[in-house]
ROSE-4610 file (N, C-alpha, C; in Angstrom, 1 decimal, always signed):
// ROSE-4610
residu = [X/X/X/X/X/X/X/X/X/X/X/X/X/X/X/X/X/X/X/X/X/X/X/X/X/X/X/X/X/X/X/X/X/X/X/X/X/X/X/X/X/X/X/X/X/X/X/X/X/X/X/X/X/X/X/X/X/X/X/X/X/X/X/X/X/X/X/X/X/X/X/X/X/X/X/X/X/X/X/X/X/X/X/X/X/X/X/X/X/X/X/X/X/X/X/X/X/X/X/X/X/X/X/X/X/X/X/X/X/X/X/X/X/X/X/X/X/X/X/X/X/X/X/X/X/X/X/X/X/X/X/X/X/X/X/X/X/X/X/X/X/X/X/X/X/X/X/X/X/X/X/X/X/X/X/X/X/X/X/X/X/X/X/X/X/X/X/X/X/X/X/X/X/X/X/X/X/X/X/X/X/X/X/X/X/X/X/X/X/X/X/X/X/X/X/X/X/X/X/X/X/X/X/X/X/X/X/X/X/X/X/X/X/X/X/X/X/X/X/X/X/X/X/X/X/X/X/X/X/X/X/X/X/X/X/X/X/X/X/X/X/X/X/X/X/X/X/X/X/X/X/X/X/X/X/X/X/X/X/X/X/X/X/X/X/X/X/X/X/X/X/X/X/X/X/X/X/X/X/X/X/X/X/X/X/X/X/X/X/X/X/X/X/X/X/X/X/X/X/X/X/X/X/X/X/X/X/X/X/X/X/X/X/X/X/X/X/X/X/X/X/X/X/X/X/X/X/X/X/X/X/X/X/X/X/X/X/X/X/X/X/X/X/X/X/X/X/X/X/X/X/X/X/X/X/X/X/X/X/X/X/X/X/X/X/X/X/X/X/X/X/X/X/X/X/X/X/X/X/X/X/X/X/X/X/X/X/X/X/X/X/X/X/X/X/X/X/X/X/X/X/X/X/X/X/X/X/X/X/X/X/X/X/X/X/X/X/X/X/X/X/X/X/X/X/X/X/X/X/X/X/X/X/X/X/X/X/X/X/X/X/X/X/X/X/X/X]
num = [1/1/1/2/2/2/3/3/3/4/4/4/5/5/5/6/6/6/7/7/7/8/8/8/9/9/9/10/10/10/11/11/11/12/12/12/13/13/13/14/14/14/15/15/15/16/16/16/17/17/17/18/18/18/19/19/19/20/20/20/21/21/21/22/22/22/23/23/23/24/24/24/25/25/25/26/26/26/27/27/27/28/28/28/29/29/29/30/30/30/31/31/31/32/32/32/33/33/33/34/34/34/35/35/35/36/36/36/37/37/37/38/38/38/39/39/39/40/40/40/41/41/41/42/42/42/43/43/43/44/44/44/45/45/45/46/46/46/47/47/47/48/48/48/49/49/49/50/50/50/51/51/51/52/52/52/53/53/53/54/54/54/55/55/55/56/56/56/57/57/57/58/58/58/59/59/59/60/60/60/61/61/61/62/62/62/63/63/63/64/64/64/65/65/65/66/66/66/67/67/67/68/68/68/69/69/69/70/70/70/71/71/71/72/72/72/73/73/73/74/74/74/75/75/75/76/76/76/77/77/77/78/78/78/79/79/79/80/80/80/81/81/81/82/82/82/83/83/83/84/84/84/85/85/85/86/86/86/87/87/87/88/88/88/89/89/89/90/90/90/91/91/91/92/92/92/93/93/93/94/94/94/95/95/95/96/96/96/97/97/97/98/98/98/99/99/99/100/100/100/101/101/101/102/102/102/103/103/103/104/104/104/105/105/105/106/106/106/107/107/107/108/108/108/109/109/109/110/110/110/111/111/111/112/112/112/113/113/113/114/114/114/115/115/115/116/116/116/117/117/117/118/118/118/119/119/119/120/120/120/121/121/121/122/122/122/123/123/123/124/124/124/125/125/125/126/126/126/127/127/127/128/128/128/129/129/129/130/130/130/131/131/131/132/132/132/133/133/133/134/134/134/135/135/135/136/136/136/137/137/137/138/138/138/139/139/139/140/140/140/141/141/141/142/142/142/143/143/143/144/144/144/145/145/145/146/146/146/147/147/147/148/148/148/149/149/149]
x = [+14.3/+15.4/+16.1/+16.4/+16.9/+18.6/+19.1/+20.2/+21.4/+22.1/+23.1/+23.5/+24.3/+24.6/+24.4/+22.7/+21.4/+21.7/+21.5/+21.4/+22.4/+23.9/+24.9/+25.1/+24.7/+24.9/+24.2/+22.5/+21.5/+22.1/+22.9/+23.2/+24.2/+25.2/+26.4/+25.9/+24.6/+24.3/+23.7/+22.8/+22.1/+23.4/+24.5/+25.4/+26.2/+26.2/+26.6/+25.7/+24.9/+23.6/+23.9/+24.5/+24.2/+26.0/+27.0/+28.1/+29.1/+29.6/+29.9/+31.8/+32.2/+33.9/+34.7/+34.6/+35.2/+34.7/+33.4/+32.4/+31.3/+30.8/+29.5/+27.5/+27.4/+26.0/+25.3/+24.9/+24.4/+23.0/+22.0/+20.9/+19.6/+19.8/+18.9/+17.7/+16.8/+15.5/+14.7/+14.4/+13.7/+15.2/+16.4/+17.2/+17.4/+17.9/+17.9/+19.1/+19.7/+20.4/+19.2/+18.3/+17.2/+16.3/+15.5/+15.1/+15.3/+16.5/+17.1/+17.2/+17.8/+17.2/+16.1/+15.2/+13.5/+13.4/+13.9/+13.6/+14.4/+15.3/+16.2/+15.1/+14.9/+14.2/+12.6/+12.1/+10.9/+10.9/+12.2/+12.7/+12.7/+13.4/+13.8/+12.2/+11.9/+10.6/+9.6/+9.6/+9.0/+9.4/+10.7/+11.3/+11.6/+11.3/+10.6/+8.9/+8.7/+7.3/+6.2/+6.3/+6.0/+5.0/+3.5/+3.1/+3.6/+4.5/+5.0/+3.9/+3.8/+2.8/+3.5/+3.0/+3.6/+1.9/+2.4/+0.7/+0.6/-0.1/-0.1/+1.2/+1.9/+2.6/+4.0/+4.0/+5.3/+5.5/+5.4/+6.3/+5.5/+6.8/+6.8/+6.6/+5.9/+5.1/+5.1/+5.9/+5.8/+4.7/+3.5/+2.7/+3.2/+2.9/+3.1/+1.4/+1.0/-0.3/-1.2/-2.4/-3.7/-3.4/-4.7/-4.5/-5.2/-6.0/-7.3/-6.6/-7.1/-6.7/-5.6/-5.5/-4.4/-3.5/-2.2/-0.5/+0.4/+1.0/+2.4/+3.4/+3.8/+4.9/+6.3/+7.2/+8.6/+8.8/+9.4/+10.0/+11.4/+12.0/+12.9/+13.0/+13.9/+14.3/+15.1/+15.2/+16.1/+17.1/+16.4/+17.3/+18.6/+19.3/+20.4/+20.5/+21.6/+21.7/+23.2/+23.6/+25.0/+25.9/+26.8/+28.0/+27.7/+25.9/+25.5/+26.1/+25.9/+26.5/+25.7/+26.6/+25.7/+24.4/+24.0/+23.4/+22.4/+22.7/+22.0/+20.0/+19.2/+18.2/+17.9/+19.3/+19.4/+19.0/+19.4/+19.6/+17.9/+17.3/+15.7/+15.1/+15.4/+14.4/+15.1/+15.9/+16.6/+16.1/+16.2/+16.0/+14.5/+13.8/+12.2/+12.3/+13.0/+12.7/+13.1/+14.3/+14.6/+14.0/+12.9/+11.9/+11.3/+10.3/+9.6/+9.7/+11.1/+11.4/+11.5/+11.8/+11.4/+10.4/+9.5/+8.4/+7.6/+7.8/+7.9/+7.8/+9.3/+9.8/+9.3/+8.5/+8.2/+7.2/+6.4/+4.8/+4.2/+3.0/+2.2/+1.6/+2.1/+1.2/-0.1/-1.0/-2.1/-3.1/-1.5/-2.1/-0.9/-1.3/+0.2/+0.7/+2.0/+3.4/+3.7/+3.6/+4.2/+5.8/+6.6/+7.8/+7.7/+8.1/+8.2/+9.2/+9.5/+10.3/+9.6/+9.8/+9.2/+10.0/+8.9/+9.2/+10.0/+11.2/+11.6/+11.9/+12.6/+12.8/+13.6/+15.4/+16.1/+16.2/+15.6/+16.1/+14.9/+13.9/+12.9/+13.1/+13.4/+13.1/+12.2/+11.1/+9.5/+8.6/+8.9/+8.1/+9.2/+8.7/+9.4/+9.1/+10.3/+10.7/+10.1/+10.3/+9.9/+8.6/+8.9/+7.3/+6.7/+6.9/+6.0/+5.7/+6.6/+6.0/+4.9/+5.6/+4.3/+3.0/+2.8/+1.3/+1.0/+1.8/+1.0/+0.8/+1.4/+1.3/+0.5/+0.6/-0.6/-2.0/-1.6/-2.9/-2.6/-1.5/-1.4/-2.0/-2.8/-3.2/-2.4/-2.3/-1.4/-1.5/-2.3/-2.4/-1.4/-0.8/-0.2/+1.3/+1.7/+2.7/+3.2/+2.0/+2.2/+2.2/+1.9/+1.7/+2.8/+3.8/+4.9/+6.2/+5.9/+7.2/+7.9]
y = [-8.2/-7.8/-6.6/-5.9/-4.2/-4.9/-4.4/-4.7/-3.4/-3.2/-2.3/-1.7/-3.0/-3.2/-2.3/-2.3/-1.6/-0.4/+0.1/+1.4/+2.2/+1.2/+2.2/+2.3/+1.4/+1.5/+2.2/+2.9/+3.9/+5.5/+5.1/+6.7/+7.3/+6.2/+6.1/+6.7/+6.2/+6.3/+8.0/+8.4/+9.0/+10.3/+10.2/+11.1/+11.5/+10.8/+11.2/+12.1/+12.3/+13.1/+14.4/+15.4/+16.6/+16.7/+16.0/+16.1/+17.5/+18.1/+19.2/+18.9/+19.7/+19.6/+19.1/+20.1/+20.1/+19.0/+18.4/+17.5/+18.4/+17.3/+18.5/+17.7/+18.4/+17.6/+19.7/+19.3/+20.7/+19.9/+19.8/+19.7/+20.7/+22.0/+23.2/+22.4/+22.8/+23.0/+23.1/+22.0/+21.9/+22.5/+22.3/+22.2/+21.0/+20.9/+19.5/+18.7/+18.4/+17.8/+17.0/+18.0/+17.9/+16.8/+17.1/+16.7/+15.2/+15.1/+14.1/+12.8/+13.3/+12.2/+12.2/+13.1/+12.7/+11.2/+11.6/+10.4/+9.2/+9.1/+7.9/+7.5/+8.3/+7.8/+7.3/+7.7/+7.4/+5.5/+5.7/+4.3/+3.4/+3.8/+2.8/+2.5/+3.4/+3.3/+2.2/+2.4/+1.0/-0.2/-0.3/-1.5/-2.3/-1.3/-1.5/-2.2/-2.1/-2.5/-1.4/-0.1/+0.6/+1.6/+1.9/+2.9/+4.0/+5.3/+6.2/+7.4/+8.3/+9.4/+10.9/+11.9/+12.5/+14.1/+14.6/+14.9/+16.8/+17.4/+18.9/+19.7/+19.5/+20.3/+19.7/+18.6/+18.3/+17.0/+16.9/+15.6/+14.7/+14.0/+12.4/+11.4/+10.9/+9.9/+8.3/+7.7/+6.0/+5.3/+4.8/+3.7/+2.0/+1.8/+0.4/-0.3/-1.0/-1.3/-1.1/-0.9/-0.5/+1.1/+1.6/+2.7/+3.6/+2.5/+3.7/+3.7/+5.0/+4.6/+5.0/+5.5/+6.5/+5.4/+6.1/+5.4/+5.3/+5.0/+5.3/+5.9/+6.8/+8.1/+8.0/+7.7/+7.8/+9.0/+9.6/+10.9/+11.9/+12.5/+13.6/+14.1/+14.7/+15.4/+15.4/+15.5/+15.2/+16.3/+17.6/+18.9/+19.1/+19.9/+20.3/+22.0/+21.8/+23.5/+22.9/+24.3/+24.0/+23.7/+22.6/+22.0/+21.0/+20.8/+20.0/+18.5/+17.7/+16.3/+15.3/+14.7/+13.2/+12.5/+12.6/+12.3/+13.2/+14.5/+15.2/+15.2/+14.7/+14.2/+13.2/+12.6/+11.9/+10.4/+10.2/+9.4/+9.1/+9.8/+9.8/+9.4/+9.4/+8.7/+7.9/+7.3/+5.9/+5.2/+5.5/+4.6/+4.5/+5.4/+5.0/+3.5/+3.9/+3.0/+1.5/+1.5/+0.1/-0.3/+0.2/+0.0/-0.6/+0.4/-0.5/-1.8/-1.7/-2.9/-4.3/-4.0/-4.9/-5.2/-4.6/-4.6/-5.7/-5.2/-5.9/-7.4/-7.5/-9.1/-9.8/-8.8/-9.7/-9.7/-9.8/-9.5/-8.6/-8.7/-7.0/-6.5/-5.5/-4.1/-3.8/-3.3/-3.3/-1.9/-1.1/-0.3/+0.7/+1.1/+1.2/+1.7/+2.0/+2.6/+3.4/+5.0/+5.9/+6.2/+6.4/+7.2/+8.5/+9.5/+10.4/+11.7/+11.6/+12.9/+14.2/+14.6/+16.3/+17.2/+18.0/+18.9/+20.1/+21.0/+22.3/+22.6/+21.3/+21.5/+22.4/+22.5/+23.0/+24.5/+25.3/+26.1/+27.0/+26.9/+27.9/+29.0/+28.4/+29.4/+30.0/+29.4/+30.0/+30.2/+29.7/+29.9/+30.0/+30.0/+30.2/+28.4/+28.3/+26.8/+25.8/+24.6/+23.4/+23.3/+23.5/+24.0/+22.8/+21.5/+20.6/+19.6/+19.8/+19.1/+20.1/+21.7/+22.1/+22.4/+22.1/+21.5/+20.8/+19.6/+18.6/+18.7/+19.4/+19.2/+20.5/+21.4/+22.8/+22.7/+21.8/+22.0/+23.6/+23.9/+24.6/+24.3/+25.6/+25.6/+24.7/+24.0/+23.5/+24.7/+25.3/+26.9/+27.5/+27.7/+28.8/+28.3/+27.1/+26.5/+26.9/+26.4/+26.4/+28.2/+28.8/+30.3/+31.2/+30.6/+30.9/+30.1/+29.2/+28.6/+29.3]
z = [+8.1/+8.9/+8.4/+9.4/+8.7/+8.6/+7.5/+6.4/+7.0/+7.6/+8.4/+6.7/+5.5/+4.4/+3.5/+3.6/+2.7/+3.2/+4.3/+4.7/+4.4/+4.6/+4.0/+2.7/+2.0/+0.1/+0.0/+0.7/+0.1/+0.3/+1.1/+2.0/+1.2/+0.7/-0.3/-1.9/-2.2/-3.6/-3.5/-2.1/-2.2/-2.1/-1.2/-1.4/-2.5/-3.1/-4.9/-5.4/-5.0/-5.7/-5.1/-6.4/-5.6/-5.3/-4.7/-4.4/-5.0/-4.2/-5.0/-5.2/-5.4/-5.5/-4.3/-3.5/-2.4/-1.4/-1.6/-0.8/-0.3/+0.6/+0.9/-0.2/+0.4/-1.0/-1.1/-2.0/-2.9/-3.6/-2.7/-3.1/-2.6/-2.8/-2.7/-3.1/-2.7/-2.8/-4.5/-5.3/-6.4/-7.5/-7.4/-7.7/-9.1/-9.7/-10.7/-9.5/-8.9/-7.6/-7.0/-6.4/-5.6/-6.2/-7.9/-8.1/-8.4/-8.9/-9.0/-7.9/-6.7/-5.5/-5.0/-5.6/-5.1/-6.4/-7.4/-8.2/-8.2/-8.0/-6.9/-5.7/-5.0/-3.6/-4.1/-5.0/-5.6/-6.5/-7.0/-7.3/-5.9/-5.5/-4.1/-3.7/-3.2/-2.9/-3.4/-4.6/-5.7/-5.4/-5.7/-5.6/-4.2/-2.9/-1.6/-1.9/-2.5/-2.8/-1.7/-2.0/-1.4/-2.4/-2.6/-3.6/-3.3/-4.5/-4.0/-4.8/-4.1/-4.8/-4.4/-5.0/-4.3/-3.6/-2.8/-2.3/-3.0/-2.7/-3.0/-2.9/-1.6/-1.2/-1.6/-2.5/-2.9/-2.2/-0.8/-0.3/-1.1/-1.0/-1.9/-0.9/-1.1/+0.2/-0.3/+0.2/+0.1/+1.3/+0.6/+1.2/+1.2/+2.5/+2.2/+3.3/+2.8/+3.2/+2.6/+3.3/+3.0/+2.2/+1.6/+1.3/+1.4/+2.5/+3.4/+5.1/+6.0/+7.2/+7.6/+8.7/+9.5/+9.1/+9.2/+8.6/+9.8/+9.8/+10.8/+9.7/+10.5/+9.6/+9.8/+9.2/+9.2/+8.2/+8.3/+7.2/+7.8/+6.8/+6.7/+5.7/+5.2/+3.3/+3.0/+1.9/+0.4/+0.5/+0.3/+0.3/+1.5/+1.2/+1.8/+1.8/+2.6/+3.0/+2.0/+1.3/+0.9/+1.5/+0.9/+1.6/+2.4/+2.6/+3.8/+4.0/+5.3/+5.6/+4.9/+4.4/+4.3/+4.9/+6.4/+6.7/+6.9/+7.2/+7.5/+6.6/+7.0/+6.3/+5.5/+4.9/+4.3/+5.1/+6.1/+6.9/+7.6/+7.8/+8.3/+7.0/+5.8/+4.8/+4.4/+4.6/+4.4/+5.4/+6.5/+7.7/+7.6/+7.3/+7.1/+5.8/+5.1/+3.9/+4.4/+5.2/+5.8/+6.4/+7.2/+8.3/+7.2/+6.2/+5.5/+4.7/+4.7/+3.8/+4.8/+6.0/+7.3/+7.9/+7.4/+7.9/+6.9/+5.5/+4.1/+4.5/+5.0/+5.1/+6.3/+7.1/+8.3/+8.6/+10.3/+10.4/+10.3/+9.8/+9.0/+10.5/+9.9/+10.9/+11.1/+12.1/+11.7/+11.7/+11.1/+10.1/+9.2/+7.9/+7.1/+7.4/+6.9/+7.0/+5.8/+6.3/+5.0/+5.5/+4.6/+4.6/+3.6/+4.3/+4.2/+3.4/+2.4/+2.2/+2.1/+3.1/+3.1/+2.1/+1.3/+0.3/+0.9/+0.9/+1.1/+2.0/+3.0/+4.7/+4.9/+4.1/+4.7/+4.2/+2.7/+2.6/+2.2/+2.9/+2.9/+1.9/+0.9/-0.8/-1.4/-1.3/-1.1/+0.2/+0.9/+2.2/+3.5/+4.5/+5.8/+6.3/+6.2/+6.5/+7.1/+6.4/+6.9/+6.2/+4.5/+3.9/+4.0/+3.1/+3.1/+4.4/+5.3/+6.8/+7.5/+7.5/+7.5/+7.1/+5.7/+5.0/+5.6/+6.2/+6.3/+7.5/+9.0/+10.7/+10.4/+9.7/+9.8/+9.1/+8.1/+7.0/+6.0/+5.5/+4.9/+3.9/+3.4/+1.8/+0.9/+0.7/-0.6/-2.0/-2.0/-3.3/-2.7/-1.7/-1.0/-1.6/-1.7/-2.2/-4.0/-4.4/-6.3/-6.4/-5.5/-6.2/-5.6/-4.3/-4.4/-5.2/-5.9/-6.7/-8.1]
């Protein structure tokens, strides 16, 4: 059963991360902010009972199911533009994670469920934006990634 509860204490913890003076979240792109709620969300992720990996191009990918065989995809990102909102991305990989954890507690799917944080959405620092969703909807080189970082 999706937890209203859960969603808001993840959104709460995950907005601490990165929080700047004035408010706002300050989580640029591979930032220590940044990296830091990739590794919070990688936790959760676990403790969802979800395998978390992360692929070439950076996104951090939570499986839950099989580990062969097309997925169903929930995803958004970690990063922020400066000053950015709470929810702003934050909220699409929470709410993927609640899915999965409902999914978890109830009847199985019949076929798995990844959640998604896309690598470098908001601030196109190395590449021209939306890098790791687009590896994965273009088939970008994943080289094209490590040799602009």
């Amino acid at each position: 059963m999706v937890s209203l509860a859960r969603i808001r204490a993840d959104l709460e913890d995950l907005a601490e991360i990165g929080r700047g003076e004035a408010g706002g979240s300050y989580r640029l792109a591979y930032s220590p902010a940044e990296l830091a709620a990739r590794a919070w969300f990688a936790r959760r992720l676990g403790e969802a009972g979800l395998e978390a990996r992360v692929d070439p191009a950076d996104n951090l990918i939570g499986r839950l199911g099989s580990p062969k065989g097309p997925a169903l995809v929930i995803g958004s990102h970690l990063d922020t533009v400066p000053g950015g909102g709470d929810f702003d991305g934050a909220l699409g990989v929470i709410a993927g994670l609640e899915v999965a954890r409902a999914v978890r507690e109830g009847p199985a799917l019949r076929h798995p469920l990844e959640v998604i944080a896309f690598a470098d959405e908001e601030q196109a620092r190395f590449l021209p934006g939306l890098g790791g969703a687009r590896a994965m909807a273009l088939g970008v080189d994943p080289a094209e990634f490590v040799a602009t970082r």
